[in-house]
PyMOL Python script that loads the backbone (N, CA, C, O; Angstrom):
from pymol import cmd

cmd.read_pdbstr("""\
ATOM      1  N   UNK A   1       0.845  -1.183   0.000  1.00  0.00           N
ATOM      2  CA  UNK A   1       0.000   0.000   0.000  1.00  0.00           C
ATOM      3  C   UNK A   1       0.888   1.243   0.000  1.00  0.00           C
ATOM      4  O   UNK A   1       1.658   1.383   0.950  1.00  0.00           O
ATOM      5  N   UNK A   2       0.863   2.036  -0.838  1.00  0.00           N
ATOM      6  CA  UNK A   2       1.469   2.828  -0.739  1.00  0.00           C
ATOM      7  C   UNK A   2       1.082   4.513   0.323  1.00  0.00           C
ATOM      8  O   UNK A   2      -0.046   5.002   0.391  1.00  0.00           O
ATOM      9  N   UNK A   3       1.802   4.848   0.723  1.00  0.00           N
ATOM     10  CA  UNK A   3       1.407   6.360   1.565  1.00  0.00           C
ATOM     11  C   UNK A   3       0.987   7.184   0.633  1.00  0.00           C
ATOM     12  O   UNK A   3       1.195   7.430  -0.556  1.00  0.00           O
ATOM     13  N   UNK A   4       0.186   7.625   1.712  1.00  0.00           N
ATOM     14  CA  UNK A   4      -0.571   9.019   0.843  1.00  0.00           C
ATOM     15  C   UNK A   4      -0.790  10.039   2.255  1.00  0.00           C
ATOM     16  O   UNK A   4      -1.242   9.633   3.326  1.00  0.00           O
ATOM     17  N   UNK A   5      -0.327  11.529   1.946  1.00  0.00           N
ATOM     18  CA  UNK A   5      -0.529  12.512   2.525  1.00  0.00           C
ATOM     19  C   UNK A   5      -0.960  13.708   2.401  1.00  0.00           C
ATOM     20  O   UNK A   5      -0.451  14.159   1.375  1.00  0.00           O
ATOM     21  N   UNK A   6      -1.827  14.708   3.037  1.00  0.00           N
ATOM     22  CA  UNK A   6      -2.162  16.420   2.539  1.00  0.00           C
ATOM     23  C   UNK A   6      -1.135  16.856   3.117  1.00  0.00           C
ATOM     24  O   UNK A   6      -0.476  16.189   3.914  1.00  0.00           O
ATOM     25  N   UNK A   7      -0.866  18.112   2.755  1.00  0.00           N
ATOM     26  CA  UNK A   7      -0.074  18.941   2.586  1.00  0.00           C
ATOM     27  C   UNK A   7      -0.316  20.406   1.619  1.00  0.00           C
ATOM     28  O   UNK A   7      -1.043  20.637   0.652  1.00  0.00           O
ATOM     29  N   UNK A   8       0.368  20.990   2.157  1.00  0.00           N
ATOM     30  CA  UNK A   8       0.147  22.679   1.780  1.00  0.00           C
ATOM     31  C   UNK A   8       1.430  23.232   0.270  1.00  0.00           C
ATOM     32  O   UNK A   8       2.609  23.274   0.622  1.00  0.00           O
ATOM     33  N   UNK A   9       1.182  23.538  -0.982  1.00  0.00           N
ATOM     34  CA  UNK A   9       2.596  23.814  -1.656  1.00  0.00           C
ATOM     35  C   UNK A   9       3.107  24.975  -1.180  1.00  0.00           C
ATOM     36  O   UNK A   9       2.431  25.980  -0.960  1.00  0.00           O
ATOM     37  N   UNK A  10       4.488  24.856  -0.983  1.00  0.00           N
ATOM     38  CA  UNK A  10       5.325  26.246  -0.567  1.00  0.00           C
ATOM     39  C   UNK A  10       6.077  26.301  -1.694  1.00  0.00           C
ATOM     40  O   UNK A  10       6.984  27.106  -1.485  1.00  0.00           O
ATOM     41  N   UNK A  11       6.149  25.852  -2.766  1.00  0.00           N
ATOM     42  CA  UNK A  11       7.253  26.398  -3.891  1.00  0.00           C
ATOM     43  C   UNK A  11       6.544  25.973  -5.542  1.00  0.00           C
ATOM     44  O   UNK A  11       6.379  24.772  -5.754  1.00  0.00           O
ATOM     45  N   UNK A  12       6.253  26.712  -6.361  1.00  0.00           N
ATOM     46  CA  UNK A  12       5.803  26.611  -7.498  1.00  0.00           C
ATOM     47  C   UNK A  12       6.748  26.904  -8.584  1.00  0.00           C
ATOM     48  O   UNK A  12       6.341  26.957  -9.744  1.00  0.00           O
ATOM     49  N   UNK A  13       8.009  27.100  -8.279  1.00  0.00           N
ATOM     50  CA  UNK A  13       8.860  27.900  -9.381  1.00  0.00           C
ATOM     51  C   UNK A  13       9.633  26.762 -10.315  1.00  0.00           C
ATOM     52  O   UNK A  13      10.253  27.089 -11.327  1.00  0.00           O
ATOM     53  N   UNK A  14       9.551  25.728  -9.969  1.00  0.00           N
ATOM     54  CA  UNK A  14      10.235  24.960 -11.098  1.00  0.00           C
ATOM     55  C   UNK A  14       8.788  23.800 -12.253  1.00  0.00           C
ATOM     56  O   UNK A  14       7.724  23.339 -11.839  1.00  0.00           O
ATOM     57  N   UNK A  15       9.314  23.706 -13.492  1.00  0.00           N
ATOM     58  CA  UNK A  15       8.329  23.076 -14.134  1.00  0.00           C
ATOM     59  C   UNK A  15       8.117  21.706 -13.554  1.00  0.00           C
ATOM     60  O   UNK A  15       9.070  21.042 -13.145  1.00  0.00           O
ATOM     61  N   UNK A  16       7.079  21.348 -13.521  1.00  0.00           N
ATOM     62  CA  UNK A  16       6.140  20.157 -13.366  1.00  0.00           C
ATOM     63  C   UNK A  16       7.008  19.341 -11.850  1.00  0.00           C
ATOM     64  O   UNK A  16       7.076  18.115 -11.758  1.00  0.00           O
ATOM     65  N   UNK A  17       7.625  20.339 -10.735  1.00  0.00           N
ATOM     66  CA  UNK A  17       7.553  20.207  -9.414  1.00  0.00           C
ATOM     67  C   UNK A  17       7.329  21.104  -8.562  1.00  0.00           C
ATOM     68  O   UNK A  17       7.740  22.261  -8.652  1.00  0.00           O
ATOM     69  N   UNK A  18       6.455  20.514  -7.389  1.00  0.00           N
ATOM     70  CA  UNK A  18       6.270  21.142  -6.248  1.00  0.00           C
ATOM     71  C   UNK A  18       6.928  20.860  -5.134  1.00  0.00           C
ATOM     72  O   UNK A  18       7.304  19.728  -4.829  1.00  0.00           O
ATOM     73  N   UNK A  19       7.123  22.013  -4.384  1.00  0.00           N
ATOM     74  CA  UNK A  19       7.518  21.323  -2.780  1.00  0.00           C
ATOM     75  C   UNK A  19       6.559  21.094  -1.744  1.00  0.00           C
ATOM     76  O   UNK A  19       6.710  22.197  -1.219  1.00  0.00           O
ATOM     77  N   UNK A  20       5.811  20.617  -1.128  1.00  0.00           N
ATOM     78  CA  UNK A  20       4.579  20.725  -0.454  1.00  0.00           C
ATOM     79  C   UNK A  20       5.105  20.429   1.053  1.00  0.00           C
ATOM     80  O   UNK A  20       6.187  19.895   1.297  1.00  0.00           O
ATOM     81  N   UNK A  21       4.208  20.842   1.980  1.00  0.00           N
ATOM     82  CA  UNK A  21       4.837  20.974   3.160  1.00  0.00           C
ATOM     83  C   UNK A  21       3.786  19.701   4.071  1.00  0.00           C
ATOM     84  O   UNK A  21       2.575  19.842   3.903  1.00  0.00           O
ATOM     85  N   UNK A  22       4.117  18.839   4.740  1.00  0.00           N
ATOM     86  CA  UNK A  22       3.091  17.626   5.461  1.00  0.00           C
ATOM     87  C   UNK A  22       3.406  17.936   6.521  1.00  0.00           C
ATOM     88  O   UNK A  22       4.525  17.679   6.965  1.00  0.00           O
ATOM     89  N   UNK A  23       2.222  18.750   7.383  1.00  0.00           N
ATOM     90  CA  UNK A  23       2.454  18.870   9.381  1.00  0.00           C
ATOM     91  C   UNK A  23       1.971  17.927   9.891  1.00  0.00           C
ATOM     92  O   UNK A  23       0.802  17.540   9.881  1.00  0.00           O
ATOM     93  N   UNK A  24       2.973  17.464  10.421  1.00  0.00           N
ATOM     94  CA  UNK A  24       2.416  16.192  11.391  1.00  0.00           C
ATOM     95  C   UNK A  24       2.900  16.867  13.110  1.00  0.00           C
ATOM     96  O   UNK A  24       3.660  17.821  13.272  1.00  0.00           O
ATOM     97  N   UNK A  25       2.292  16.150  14.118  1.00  0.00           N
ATOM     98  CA  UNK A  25       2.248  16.098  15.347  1.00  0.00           C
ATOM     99  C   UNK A  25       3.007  14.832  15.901  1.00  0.00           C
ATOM    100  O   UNK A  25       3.021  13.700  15.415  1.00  0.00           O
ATOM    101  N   UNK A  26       3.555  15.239  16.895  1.00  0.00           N
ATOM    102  CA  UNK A  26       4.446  14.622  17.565  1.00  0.00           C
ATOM    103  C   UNK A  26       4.909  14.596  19.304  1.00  0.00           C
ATOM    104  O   UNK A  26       5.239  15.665  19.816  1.00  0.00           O
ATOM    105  N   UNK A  27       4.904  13.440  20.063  1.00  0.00           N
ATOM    106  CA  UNK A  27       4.941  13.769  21.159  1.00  0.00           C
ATOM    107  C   UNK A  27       6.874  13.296  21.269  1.00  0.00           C
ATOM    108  O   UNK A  27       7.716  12.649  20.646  1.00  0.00           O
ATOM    109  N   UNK A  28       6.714  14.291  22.716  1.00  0.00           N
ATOM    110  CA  UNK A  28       8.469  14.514  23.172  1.00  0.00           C
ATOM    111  C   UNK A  28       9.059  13.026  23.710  1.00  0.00           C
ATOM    112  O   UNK A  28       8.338  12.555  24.590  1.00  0.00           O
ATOM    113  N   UNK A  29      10.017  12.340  23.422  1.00  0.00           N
ATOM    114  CA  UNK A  29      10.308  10.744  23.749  1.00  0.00           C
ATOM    115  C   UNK A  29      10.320  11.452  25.104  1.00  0.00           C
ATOM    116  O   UNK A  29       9.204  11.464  25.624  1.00  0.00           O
ATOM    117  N   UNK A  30      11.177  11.980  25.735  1.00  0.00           N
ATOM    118  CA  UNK A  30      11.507  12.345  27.330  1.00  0.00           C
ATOM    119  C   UNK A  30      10.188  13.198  28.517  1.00  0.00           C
ATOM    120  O   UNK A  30       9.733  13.185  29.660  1.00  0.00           O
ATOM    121  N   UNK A  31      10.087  13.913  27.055  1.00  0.00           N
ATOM    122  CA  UNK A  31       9.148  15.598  28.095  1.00  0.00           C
ATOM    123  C   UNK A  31       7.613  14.832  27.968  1.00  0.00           C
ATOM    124  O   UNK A  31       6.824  14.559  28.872  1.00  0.00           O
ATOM    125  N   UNK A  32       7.524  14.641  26.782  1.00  0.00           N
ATOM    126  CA  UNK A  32       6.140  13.734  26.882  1.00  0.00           C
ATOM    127  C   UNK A  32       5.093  15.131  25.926  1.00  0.00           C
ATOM    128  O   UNK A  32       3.951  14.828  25.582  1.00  0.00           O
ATOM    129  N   UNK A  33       5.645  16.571  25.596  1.00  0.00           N
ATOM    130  CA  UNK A  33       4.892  17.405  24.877  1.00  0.00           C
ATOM    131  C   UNK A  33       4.852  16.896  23.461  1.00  0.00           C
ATOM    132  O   UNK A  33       5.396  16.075  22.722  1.00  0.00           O
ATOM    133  N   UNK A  34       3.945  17.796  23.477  1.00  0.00           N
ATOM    134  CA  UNK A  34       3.261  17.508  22.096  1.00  0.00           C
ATOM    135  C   UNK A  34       3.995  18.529  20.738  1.00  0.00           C
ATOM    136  O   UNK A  34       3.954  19.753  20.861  1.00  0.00           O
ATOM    137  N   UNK A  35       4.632  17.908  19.504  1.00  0.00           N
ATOM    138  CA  UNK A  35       5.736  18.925  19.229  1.00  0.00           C
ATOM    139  C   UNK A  35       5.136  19.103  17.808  1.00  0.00           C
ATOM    140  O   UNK A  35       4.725  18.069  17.282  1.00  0.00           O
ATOM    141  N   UNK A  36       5.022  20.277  17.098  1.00  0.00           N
ATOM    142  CA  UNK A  36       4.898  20.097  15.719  1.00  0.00           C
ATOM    143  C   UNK A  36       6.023  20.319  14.435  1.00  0.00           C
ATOM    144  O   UNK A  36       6.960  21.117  14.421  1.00  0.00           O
ATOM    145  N   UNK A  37       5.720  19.594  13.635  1.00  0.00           N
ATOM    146  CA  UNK A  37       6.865  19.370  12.655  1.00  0.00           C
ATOM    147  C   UNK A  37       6.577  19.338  11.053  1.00  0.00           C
ATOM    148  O   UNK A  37       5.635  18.581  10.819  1.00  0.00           O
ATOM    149  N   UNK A  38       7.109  19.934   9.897  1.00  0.00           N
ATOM    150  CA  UNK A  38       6.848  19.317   8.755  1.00  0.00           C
ATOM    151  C   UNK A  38       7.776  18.484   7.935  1.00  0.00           C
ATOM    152  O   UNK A  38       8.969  18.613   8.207  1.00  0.00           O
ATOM    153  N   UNK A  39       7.490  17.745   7.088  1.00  0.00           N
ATOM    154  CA  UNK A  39       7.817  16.963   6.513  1.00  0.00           C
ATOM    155  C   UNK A  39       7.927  17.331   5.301  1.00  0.00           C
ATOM    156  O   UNK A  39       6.895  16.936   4.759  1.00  0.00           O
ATOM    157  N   UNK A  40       8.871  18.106   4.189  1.00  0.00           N
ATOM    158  CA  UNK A  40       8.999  18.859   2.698  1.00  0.00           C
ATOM    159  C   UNK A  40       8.975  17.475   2.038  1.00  0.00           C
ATOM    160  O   UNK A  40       9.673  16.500   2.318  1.00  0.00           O
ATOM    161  N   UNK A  41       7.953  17.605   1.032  1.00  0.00           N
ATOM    162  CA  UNK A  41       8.012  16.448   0.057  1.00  0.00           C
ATOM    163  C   UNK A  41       8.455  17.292  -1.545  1.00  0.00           C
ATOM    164  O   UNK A  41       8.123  18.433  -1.865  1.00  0.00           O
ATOM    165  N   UNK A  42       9.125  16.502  -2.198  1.00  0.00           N
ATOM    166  CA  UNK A  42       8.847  17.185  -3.383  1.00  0.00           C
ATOM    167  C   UNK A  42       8.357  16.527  -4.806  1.00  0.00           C
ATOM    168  O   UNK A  42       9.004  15.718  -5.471  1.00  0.00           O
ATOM    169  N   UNK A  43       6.977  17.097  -5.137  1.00  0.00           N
ATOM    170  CA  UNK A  43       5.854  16.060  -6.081  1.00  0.00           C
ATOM    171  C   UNK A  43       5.454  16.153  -6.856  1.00  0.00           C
ATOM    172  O   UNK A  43       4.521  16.955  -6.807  1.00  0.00           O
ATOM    173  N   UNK A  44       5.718  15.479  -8.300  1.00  0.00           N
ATOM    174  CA  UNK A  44       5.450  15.340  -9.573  1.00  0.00           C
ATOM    175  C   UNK A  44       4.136  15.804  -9.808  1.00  0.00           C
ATOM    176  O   UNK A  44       3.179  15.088  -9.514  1.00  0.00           O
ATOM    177  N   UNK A  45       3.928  17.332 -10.488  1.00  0.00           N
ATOM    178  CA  UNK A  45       2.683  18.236 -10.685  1.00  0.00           C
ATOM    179  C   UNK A  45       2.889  17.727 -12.523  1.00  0.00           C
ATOM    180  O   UNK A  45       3.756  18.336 -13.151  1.00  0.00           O
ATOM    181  N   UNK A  46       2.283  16.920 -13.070  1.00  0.00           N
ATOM    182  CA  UNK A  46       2.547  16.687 -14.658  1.00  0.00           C
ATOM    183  C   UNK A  46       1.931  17.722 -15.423  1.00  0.00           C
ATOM    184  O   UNK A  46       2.272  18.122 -16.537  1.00  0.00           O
ATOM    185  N   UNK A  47       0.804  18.188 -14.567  1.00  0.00           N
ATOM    186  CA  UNK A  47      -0.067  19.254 -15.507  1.00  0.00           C
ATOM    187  C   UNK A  47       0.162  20.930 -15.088  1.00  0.00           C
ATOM    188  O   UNK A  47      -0.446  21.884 -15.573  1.00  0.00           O
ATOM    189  N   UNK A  48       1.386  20.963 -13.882  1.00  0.00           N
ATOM    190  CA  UNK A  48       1.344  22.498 -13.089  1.00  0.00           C
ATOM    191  C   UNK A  48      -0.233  22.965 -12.905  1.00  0.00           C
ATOM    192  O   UNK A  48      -0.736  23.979 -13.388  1.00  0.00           O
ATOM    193  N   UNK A  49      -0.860  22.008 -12.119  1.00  0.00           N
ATOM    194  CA  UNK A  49      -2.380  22.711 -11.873  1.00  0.00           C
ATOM    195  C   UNK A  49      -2.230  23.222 -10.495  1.00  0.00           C
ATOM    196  O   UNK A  49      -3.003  24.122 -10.166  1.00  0.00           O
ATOM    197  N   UNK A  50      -1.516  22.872  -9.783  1.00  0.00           N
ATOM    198  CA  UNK A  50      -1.355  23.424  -8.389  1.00  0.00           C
ATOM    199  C   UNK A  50      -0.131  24.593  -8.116  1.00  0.00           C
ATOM    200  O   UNK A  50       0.965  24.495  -8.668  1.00  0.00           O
ATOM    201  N   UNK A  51      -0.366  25.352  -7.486  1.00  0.00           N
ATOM    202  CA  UNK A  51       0.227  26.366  -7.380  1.00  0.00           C
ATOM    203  C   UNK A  51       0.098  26.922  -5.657  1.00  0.00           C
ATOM    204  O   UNK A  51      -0.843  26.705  -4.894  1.00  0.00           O
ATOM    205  N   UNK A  52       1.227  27.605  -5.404  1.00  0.00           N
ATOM    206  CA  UNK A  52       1.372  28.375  -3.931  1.00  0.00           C
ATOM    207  C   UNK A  52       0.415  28.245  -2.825  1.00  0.00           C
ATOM    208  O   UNK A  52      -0.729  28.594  -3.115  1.00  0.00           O
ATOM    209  N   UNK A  53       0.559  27.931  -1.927  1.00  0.00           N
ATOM    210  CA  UNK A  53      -0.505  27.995  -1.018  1.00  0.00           C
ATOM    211  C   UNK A  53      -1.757  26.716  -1.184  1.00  0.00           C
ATOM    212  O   UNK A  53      -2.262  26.616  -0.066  1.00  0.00           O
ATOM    213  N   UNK A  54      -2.195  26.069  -1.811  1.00  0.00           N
ATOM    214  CA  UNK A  54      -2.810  25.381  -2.396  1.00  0.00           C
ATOM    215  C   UNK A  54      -3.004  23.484  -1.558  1.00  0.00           C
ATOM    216  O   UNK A  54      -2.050  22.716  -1.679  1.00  0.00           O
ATOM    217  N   UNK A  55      -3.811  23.191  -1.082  1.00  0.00           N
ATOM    218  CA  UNK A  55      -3.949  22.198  -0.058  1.00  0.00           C
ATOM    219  C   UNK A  55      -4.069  20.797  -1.271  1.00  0.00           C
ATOM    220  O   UNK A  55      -4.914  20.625  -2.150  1.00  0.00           O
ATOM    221  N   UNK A  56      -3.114  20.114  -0.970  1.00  0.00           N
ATOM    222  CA  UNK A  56      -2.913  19.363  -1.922  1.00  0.00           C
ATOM    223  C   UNK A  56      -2.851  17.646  -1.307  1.00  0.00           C
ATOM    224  O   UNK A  56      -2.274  17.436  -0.241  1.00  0.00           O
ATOM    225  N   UNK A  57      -3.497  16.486  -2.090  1.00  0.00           N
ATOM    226  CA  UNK A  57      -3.617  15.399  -1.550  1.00  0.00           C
ATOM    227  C   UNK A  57      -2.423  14.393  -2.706  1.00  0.00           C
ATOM    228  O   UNK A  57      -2.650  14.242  -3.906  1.00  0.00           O
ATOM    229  N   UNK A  58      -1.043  13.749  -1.889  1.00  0.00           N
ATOM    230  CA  UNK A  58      -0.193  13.129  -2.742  1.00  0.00           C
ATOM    231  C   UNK A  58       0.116  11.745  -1.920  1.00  0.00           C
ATOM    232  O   UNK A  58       0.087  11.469  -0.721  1.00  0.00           O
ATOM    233  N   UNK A  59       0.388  11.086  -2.965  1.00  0.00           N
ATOM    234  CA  UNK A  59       0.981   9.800  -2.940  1.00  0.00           C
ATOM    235  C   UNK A  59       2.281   9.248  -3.398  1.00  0.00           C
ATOM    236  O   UNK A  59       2.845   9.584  -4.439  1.00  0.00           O
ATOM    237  N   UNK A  60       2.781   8.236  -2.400  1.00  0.00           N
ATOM    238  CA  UNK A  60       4.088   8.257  -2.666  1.00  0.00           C
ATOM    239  C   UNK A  60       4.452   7.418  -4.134  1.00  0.00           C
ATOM    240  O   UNK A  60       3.448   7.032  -4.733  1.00  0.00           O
ATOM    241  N   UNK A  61       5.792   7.091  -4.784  1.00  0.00           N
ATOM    242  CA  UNK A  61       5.627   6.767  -6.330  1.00  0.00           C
ATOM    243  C   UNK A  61       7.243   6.278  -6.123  1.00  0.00           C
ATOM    244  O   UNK A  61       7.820   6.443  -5.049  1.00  0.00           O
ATOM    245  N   UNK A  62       7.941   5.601  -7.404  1.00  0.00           N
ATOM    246  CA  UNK A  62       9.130   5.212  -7.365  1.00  0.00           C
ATOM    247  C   UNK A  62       9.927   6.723  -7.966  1.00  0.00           C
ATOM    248  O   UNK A  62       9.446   7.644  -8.626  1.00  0.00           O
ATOM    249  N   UNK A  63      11.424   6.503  -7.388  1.00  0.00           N
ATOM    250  CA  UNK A  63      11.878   7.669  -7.747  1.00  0.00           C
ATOM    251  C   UNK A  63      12.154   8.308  -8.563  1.00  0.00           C
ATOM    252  O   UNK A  63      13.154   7.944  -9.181  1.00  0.00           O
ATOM    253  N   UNK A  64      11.494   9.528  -9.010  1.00  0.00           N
ATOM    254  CA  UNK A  64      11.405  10.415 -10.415  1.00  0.00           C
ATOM    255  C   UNK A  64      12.217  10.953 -10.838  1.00  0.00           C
ATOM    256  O   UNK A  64      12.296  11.328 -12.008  1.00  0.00           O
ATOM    257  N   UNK A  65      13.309  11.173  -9.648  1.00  0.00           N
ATOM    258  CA  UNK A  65      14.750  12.272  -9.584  1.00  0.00           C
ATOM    259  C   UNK A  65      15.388  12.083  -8.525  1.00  0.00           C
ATOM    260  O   UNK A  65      14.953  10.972  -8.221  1.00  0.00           O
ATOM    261  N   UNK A  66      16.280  12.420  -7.539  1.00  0.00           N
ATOM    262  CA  UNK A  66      17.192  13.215  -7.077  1.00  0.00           C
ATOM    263  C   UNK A  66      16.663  13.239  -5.944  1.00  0.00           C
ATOM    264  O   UNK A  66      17.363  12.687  -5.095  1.00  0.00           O
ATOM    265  N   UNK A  67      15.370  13.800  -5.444  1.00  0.00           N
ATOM    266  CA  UNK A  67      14.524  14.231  -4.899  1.00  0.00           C
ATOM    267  C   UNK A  67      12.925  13.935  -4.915  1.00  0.00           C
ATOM    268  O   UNK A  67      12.222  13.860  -3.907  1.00  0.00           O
ATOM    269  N   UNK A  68      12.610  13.823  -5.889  1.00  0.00           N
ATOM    270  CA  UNK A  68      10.961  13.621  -6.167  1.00  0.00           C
ATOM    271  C   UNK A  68      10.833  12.276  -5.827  1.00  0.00           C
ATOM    272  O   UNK A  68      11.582  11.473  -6.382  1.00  0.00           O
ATOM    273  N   UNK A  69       9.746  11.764  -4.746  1.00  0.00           N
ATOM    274  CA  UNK A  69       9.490  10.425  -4.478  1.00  0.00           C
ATOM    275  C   UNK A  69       7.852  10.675  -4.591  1.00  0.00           C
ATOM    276  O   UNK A  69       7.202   9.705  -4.202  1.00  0.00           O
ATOM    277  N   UNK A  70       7.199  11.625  -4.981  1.00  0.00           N
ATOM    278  CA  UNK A  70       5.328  11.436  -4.919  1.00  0.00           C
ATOM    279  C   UNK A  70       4.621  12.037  -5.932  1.00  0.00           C
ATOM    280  O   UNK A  70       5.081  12.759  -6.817  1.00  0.00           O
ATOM    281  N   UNK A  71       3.849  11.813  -5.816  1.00  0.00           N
ATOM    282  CA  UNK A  71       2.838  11.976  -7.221  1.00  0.00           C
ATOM    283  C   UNK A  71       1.626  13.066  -6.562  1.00  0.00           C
ATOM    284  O   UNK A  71       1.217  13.054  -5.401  1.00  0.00           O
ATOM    285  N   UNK A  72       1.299  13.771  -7.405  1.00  0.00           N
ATOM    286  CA  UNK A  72       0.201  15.058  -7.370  1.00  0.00           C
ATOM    287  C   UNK A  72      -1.395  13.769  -7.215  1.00  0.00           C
ATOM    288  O   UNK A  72      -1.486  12.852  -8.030  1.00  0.00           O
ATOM    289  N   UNK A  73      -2.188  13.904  -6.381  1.00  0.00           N
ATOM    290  CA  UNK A  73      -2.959  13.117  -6.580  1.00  0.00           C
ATOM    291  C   UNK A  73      -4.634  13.578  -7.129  1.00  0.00           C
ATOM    292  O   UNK A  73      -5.383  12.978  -7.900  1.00  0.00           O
ATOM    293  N   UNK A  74      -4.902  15.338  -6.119  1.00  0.00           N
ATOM    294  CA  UNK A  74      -5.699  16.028  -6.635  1.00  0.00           C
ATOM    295  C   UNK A  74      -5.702  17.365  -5.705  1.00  0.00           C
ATOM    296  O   UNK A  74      -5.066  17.368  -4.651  1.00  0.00           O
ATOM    297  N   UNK A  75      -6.235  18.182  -6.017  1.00  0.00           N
ATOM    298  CA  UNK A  75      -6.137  19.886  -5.269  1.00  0.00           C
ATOM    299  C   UNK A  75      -7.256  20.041  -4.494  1.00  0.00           C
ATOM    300  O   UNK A  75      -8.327  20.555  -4.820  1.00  0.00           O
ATOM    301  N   UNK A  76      -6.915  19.532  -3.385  1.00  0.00           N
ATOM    302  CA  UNK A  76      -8.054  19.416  -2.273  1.00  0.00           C
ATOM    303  C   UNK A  76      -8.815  20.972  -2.408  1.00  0.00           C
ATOM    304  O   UNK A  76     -10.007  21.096  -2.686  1.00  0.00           O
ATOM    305  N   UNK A  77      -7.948  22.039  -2.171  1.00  0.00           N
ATOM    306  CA  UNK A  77      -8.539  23.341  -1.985  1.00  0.00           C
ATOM    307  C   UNK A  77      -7.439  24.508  -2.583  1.00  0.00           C
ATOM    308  O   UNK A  77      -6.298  24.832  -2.253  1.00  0.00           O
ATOM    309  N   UNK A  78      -8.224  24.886  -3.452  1.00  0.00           N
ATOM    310  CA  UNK A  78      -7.536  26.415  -4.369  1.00  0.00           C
ATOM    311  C   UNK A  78      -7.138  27.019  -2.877  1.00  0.00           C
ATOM    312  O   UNK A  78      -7.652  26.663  -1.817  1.00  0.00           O
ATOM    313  N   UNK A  79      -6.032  28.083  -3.057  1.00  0.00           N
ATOM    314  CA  UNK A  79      -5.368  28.942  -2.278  1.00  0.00           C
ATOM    315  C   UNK A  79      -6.490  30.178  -2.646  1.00  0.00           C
ATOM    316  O   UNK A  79      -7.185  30.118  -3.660  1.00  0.00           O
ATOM    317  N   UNK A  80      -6.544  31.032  -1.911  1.00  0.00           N
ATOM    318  CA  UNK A  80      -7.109  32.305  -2.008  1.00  0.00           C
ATOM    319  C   UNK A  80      -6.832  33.499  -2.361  1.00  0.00           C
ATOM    320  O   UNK A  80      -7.519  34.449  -2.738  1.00  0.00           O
ATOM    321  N   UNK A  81      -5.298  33.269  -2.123  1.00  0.00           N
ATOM    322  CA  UNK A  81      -4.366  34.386  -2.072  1.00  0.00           C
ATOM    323  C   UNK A  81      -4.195  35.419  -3.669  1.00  0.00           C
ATOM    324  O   UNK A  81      -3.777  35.227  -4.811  1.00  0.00           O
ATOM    325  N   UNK A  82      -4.646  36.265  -3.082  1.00  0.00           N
ATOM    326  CA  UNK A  82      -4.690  37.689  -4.367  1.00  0.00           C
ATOM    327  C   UNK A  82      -3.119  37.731  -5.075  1.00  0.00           C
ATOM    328  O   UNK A  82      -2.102  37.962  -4.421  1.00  0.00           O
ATOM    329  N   UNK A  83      -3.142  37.502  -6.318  1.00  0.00           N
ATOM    330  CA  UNK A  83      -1.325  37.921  -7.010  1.00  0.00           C
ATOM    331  C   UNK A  83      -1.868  39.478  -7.343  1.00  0.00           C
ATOM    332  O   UNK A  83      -2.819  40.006  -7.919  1.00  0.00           O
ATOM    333  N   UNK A  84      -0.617  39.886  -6.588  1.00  0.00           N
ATOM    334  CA  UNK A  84      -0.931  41.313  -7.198  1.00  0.00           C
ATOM    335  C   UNK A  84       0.576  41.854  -8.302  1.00  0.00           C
ATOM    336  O   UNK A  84       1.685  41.492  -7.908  1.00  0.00           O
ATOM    337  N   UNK A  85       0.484  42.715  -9.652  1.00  0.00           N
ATOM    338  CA  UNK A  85       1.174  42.385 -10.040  1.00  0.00           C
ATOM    339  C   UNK A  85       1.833  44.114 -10.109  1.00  0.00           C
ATOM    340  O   UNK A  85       1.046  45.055 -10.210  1.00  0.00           O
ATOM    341  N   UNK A  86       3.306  44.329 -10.041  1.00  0.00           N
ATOM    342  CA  UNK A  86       3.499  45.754 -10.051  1.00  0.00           C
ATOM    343  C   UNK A  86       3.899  46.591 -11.678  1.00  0.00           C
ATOM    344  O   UNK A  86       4.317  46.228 -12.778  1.00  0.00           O
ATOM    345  N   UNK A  87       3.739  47.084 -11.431  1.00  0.00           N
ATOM    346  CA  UNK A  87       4.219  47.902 -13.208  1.00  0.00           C
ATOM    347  C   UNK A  87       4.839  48.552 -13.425  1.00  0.00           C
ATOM    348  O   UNK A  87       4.972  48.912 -14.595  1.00  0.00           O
TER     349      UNK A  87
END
""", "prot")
cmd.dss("prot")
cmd.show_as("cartoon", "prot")
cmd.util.cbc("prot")
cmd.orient("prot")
């Protein structure tokens, strides 16, 4: 079975990859708190439909590159965020 995780994209600038960010929760081995953490994946977008900010559902895949181990699976939720552009 392969993993599958959401996650948020933080980087849109290269063709047909993303970096997406996976927060997971975590308790302290010693203290016993509760710690939070992300996990940077970076994931084969074939069509660049996802972009910045953008809540994204991926699965893991054999290795594409260097770096890329997951696959774009679908765009849970458009980002909101206004591009504003200067002139």
């Amino acid at each position: 079975m392969r993993k599958r995780a959401i996650g948020t994209v933080t980087r849109d600038k290269t063709l047909k990859t993303r970096r997406v960010e996976v927060p997971r929760l975590y308790r302290h081995k010693k203290y016993g708190k509760t710690l939070r953490d992300k996990t940077i994946c970076y994931v084969h977008d074939e069509n660049n439909e996802s972009h910045v900010g953008d809540l994204v559902e991926i699965i893991e895949s054999r290795p594409l590159s260097k770096t890329k181990r997951w696959n774009l699976v679908r765009i849970v939720q458009k980002s909101v965020a206004v591009h504003v552009e200067t002139v």
